[in-house]
KEDOBA-492170 format. One record per residue (C-alpha): residue number from 1; x, y, z; residue in three letters. Coordinates in Angstrom, 3 decimals. Layout:
KEDOBA-492170
NUM:X:Y:Z:ALA
...
***
This chain:
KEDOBA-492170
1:-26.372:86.117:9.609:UNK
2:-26.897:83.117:7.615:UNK
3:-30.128:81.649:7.040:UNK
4:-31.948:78.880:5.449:UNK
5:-35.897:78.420:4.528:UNK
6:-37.679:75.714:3.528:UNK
7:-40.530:75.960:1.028:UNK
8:-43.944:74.359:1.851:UNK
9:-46.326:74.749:-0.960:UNK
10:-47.194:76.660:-3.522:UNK
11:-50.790:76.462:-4.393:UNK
12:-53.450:78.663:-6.607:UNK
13:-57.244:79.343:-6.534:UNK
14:-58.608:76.810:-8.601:UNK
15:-61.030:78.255:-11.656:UNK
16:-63.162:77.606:-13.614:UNK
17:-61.460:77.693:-17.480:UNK
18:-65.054:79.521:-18.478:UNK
19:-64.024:82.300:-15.752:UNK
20:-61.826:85.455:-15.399:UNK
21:-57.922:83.323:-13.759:UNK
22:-56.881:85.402:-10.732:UNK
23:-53.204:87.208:-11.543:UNK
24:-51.769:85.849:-8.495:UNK
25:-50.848:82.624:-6.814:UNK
26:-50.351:81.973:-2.887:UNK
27:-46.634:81.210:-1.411:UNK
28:-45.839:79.958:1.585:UNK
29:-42.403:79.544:3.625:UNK
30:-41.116:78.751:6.816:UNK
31:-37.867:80.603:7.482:UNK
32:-35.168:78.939:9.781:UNK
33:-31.715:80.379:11.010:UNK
34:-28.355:78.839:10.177:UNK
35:-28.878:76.526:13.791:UNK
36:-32.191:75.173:12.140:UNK
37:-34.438:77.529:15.241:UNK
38:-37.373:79.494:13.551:UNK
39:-37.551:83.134:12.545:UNK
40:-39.957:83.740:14.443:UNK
41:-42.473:87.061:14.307:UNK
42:-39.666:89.115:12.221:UNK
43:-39.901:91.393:10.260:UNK
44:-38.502:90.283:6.288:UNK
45:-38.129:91.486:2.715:UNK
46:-38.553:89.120:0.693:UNK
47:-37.547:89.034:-2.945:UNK
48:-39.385:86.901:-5.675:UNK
49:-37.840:85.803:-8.927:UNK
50:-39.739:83.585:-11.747:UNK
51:-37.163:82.265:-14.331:UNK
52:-37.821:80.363:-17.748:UNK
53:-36.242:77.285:-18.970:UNK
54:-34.284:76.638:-16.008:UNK
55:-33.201:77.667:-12.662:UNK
56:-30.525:80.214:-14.012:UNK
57:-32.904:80.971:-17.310:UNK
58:-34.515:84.009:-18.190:UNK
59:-35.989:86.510:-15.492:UNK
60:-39.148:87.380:-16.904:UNK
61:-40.779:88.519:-13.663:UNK
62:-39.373:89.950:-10.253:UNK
63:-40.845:91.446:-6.857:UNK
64:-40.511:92.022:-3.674:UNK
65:-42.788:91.851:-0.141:UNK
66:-42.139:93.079:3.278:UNK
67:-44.084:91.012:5.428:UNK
68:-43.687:89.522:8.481:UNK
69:-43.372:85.266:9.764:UNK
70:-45.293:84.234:12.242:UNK
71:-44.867:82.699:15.595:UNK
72:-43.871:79.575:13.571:UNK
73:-41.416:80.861:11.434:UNK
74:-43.927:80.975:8.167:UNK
75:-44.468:83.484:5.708:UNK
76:-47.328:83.700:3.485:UNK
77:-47.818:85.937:0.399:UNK
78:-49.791:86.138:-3.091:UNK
79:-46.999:86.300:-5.743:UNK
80:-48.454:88.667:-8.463:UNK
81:-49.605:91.223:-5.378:UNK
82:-45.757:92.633:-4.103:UNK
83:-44.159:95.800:-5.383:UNK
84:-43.050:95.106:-8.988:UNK
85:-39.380:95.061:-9.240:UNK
86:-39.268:93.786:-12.962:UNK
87:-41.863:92.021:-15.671:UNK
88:-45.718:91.708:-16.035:UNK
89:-46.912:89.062:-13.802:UNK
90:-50.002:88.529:-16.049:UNK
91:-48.020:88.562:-19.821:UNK
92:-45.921:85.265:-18.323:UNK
93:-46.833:82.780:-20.755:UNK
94:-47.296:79.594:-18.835:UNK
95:-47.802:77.086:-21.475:UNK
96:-43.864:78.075:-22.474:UNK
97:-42.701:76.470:-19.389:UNK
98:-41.201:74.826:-17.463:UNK
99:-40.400:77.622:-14.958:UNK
100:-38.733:78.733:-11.265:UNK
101:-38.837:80.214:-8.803:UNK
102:-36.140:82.051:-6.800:UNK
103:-36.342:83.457:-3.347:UNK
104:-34.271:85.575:-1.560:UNK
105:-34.463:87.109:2.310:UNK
106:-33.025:89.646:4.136:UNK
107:-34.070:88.849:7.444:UNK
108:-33.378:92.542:8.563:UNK
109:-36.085:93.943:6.577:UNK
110:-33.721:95.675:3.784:UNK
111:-32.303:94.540:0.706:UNK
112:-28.945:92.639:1.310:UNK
113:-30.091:89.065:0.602:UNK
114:-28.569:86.669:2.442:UNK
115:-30.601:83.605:1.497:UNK
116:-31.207:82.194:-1.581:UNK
117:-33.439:79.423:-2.749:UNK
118:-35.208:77.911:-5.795:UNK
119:-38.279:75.729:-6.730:UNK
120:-39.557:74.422:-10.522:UNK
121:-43.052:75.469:-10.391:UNK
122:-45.178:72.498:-11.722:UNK
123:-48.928:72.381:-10.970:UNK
124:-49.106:76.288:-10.576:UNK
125:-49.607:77.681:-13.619:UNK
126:-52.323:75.515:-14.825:UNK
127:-54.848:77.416:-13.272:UNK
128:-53.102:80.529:-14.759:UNK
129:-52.838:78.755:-18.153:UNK
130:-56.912:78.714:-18.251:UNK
131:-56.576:82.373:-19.641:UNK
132:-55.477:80.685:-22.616:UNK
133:-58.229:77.543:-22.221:UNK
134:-60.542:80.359:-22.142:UNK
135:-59.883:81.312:-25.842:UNK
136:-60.422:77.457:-27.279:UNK
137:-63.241:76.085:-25.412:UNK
138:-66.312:77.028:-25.923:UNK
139:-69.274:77.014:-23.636:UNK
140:-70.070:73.436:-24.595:UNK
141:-66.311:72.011:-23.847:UNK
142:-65.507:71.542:-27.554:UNK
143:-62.819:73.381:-29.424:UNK
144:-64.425:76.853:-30.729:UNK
145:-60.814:77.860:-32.308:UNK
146:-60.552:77.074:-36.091:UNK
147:-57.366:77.740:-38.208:UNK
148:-58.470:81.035:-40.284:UNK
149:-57.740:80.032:-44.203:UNK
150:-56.000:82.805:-46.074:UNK
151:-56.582:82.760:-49.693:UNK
152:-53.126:83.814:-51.473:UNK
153:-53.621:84.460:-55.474:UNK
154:-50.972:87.498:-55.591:UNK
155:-47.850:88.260:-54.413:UNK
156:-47.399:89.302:-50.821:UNK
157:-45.523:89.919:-47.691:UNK
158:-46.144:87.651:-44.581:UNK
159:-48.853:89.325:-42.770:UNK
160:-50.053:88.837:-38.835:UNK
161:-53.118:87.336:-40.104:UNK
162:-51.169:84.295:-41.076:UNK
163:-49.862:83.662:-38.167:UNK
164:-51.178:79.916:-36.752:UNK
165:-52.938:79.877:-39.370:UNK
166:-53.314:78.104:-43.074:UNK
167:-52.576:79.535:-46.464:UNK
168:-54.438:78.749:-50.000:UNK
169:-51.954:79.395:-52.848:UNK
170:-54.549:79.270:-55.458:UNK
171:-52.902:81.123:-58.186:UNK
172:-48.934:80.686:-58.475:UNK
173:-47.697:83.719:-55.818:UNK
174:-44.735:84.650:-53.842:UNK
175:-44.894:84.852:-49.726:UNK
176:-42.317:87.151:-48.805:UNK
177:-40.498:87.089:-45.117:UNK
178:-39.585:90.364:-43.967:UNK
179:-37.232:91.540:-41.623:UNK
180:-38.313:92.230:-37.945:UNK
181:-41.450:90.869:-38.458:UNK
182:-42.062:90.238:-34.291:UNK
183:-45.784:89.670:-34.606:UNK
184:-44.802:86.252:-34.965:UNK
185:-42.948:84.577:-31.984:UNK
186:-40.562:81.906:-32.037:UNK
187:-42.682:78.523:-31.968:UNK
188:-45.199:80.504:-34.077:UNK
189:-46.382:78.583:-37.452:UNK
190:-48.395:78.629:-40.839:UNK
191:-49.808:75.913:-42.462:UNK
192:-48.872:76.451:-46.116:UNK
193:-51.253:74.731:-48.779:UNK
194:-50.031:74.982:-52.961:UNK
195:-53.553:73.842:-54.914:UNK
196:-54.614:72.656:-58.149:UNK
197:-51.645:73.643:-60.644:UNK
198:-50.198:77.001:-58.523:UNK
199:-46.941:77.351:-57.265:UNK
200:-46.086:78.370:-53.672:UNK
201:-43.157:80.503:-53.580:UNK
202:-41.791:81.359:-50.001:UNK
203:-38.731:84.283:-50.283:UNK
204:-37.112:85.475:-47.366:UNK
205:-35.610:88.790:-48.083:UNK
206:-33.462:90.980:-46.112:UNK
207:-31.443:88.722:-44.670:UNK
208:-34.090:86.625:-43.659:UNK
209:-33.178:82.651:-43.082:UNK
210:-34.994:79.508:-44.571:UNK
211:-33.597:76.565:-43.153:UNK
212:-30.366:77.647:-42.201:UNK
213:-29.814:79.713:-45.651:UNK
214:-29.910:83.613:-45.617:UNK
215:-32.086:84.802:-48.173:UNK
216:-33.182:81.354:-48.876:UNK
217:-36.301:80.363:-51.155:UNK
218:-38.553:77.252:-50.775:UNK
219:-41.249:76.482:-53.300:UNK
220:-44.456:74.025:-53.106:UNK
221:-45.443:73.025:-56.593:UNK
222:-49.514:71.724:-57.077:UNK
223:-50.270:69.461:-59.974:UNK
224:-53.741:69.774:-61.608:UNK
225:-56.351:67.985:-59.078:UNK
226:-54.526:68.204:-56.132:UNK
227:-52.607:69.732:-53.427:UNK
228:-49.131:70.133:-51.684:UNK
229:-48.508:70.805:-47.685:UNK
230:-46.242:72.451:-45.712:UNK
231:-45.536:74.088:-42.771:UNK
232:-43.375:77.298:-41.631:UNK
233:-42.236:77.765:-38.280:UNK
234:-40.255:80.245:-36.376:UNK
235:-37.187:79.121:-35.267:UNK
236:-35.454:82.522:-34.365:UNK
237:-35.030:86.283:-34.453:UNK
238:-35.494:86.330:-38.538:UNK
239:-34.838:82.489:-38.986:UNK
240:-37.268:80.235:-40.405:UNK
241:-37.559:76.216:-41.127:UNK
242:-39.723:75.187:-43.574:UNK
243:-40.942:71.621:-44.537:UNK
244:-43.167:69.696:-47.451:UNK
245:-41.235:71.570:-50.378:UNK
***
């Protein structure tokens, strides 16, 4: 039988960004047949589906509730609390948004979904997003987070410590960028800094890309009395763009 629902709301708990955000965020639905009557007091499987980027992006989380509407045709679930199908609810990074969700029925309990539906999630993650809040403000409301400044004088390889983070060529060095290194994530960067006379010399090895160029090289020379900026960012699975040099 065909069906169609219509989403209400989707709503969370709201927190405060000092406090513990709950791993879950309330749903509700109100299912209807094909002839627009209610589905009323049935019993349902319902199937959730968060994508990224878009409606047909990137599953990153799935799972599924049986529960049952009410005399009004409405459903109402905590997404986060169903049987895990696929994913970590609480390892979704909101702030990498936007995101949707899918929904699919099977009004006979089981798992041949016969309805399928999908919503961009907008306010919802906010409250979920304080997880991260909780990490830059302090108790006060100002920023406690401060860039970490990495003093390079020798020759190195690109380490997790420098990730979002600033580094102080004082002494002319090379910055290697290995293969695989996944402790950086694309969007990642480091603030690169040549001082007082050194040279900055940023290798990627291994087939390793800097701007566009396999085993590219980008260098930041100082003069005496002053200083040179630049910034790496990850742009892909070994790929790098770098800018300043």
């Amino acid at each position: 039988m065909k069906l169609t629902f219509i989403v209400l709301l989707f709503v969370t708990s709201i927190v405060n960004v000092f406090a513990q955000s709950p791993e879950k965020m309330s749903y509700q639905a109100i299912i209807r047949l094909q002839d627009n009557t209610l589905a009323i007091n049935s019993n349902i499987n319902l199937k959730i589906v968060i994508h990224q980027g878009s409606i047909s992006g990137t599953t990153v989380y799935q799972e599924n509730h049986s529960i049952r509407t009410n005399s009004n045709g409405l459903v109402t679930l905590e997404i986060g609390t169903g049987k895990n199908l696929n994913g970590n609810f609480d390892k979704i990074a909101w702030e990498k948004g936007p995101y949707f969700i899918e929904t699919q029925v099977d009004l006979a309990g089981g798992t041949n979904y016969n309805i399928i539906g999908n919503t961009q999630l907008l306010s919802v993650p906010y409250a979920l997003h304080a997880k991260t809040a909780e990490n830059l403000v302090s108790s006060k409301g100002a920023f406690s987070y401060k860039a970490k400044i990495n003093s390079l004088a020798t020759s190195r390889n690109i380490s997790t410590l420098d990730i979002n983070n600033t580094i102080e060529c004082t002494k002319s060095s090379i910055l290697l960028l290995t293969s695989g290194f996944n402790s950086m994530e694309v969007g990642d960067v480091i603030n690169l800094e040549a001082h007082n006379g050194a040279l900055l010399t940023i290798q990627a090895i291994e087939g390793v890309s800097i701007n566009y160029i396999k085993n590219g090289i980008a260098k930041f020379t100082s003069i005496a009395g002053n200083v040179r900026f630049g910034f790496l960012r990850k742009i892909s699975e070994n790929a790098y763009i770098i800018s300043g040099q």
